[in-house]
N, C-alpha and C positions, 0 to 999 in steps of 0.2 A: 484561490487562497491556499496558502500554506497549511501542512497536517497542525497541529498540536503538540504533536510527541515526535522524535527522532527513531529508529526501528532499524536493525538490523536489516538489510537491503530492500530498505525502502526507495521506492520510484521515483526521490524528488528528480532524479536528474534526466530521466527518460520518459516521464510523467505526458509531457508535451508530444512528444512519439506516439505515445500508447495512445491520445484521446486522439489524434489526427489519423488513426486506424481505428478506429469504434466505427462499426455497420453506422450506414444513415438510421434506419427504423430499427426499434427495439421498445419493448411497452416495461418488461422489467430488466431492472441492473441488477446484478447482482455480484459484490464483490466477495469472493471464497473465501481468499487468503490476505482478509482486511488488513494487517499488523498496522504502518502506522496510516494507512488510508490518505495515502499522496496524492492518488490516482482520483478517490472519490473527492477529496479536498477542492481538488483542482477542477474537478469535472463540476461544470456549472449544472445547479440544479432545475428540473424543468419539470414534465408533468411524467415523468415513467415514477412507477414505484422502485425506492431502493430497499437495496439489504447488503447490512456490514456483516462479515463472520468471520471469525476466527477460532480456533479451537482452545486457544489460550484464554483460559476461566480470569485470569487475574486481570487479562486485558480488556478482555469483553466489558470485564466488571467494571472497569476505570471509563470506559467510552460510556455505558446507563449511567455513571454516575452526572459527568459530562454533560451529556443529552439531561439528564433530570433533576441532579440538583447539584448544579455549577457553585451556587455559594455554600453550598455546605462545604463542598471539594477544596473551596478556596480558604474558607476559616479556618481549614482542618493542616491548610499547606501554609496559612499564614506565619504561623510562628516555628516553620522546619528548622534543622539547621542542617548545613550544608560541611558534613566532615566525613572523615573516616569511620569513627567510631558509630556515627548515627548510622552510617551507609552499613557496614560491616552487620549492625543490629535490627535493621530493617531486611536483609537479607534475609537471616536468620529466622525472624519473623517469617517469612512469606514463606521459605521451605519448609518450617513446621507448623506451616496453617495455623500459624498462633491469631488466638481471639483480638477480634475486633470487629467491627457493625463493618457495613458495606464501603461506608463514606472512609474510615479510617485505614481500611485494604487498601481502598484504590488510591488514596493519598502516598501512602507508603508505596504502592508500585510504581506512582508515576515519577517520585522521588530516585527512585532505585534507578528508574528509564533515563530520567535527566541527567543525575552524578555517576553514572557507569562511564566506564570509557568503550568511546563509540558506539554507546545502546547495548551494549552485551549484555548487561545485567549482574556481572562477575564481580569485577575491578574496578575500584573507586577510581575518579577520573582526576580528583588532586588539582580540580579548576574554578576557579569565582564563578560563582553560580545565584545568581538574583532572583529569585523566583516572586517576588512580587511584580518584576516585570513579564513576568507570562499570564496574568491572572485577566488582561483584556483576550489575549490570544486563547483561553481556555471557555472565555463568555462568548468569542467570535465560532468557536468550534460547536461550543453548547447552539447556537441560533443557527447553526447551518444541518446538527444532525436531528432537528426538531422532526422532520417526516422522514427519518431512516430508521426500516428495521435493524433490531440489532440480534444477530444470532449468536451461538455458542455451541455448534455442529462439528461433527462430522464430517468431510468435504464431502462425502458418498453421499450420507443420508441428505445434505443441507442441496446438492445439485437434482437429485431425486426427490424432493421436497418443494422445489420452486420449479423444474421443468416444463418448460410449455414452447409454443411454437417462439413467441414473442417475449420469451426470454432472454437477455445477454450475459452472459457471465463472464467476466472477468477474474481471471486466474494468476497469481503472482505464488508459486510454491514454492517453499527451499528447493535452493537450485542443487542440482546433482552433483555430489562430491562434497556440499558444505550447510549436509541437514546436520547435523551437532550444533551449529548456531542457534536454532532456532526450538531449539527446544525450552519448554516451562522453565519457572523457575523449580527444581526438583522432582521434574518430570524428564520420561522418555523423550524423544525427537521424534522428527519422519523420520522413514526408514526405506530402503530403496522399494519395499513393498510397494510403498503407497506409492509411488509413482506409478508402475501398473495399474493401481488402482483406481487412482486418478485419470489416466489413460483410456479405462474401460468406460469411467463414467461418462466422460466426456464425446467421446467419439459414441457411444451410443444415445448420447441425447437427444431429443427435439428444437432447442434453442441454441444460439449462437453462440459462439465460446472463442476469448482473445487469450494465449497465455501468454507470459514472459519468463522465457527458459536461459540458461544458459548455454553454450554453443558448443553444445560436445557429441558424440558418435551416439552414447547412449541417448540421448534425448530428441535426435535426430531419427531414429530405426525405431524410437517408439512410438512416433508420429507419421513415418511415412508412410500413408494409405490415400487413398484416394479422394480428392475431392478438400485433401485439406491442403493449403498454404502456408509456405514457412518465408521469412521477410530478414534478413540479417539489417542487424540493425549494433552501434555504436553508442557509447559513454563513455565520459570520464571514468577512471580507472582511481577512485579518491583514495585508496590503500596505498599504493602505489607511488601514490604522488612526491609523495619524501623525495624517493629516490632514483624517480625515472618521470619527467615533466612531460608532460601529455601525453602520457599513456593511456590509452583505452580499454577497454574492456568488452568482449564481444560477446553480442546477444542475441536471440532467437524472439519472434516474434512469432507465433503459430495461432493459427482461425483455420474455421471448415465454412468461410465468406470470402469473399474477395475486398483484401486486407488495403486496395488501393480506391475502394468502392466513393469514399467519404471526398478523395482527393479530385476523384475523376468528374463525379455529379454536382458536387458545391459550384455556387456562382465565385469565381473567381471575384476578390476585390481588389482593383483599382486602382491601385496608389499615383502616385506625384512622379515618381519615376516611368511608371506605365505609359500616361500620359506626352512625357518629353520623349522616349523611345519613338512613338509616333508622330513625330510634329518634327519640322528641320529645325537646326537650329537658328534660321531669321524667326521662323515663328516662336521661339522659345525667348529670345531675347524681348521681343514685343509682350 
């Protein structure tokens, strides 16, 4: 199933990549760098324990609400409207923490998520926007995060917090060169700090760990040690697209598993094509 909300470099379009590299066994998931959770959307749910996090308090808060009380979410977004002036003062609101209950934050941020242009958060998007048509999409999101933790960590503390052998975590960080994106509304960003950071964590943990980097020197020599695997991997280039048609964009796929584990072991299926490869074609005509 599709996320709920749109997110600054969110996985819808490499989504299908990333779960066809997920280790076979794993007891917990855990996604770090939840934003708009494309990844776990998509990832069908089974008996591992999950956990969403993100460090973004306003997000977190919209996803509880989500998960807990979808119609209050929805009566609160019922009568929005969809302008500049509402966008411009909703803004305003969330950088000066101006008052309002839980329900009525994460309305307004989800607001802010939808009429931004391309999810930024910044700039009104100046587009027809129906938001009564999202309100099944939002009760389909609310019944799929019913058994998922929802955290609001630290990447450090929240990977050192759920560590264990039988762990998986799943990592999507600002990628290197374009942490300003992803910074709060009126907060700091990552900083190239935290990628060290993140680096340390990971590489010394006990559980499995898939990130999704982007394909540069620095993130490359941060990673090469032993025993971990890097997968180059392709997408649509959707920035891009205006002005240069099928562009891509190149990506980094890095695990300390063998990232081809899932592809090698699975029972291959079968198809109609499969079939006629082995059969001549008298037998195919019959």
């Amino acid at each position: 199933m599709n996320s709920f909300i749109p997110w600054v470099g969110g996985k819808k379009a490499l989504r299908e990549t990333i779960l066809a590299h997920f280790p076979l066994y794993y007891e917990r998931y855990v996604e770090v760098f939840g934003g708009g959770g494309w990844v776990l959307f998509a990832k069908p749910p089974g008996n591992d324990f999950e956990v969403y996090n993100d460090f973004n308090a306003l997000l977190t808060n919209l996803y509880l609400c989500v998960q807990n009380k979808p119609q209050e979410l929805i009566n609160e977004l019922r009568w929005s409207i969809n302008s500049r002036i509402s966008f411009e003062r909703l803004v305003s609101l969330l950088k000066r923490r101006g008052k309002g209950t839980q329900v009525q934050k994460a309305a307004w941020f989800y607001q802010v998520i939808r009429e931004s242009y391309a999810a930024g958060l910044t700039s009104f998007a100046a587009q027809p926007h129906d938001v009564w048509s999202e309100f099944p999409i939002i009760e389909q999101a609310h019944r799929r995060l019913a058994k998922v933790v929802i955290e609001n960590q630290d990447f450090e503390h929240l990977i050192r917090h759920y560590d264990r052998e039988n762990t998986f975590f799943y990592c999507d960080p600002p990628y290197h060169g374009t942490e300003r994106y992803y910074k709060n509304v009126g907060e700091k960003g990552f900083t190239e700090r935290d990628h060290y950071r993140l680096s340390k964590a990971l590489l010394s943990s006990d559980g499995k760990f898939l990130l999704s980097y982007n394909d540069d020197d620095f993130v490359r020599n941060l990673y090469d040690k032993p025993n971990i695997r890097m997968m180059e991997v392709e997408r649509i280039n959707n920035i891009r697209q205006r002005v240069e048609a099928g562009c891509k964009f190149k990506e980094l796929l890095i695990g300390n598993y063998d990232l081809t584990e899932r592809e090698r072991l699975m029972p291959k299926q079968i198809t109609l094509f499969d079939c006629r490869s082995e059969m001549n074609d008298e037998e195919w005509e019959i």
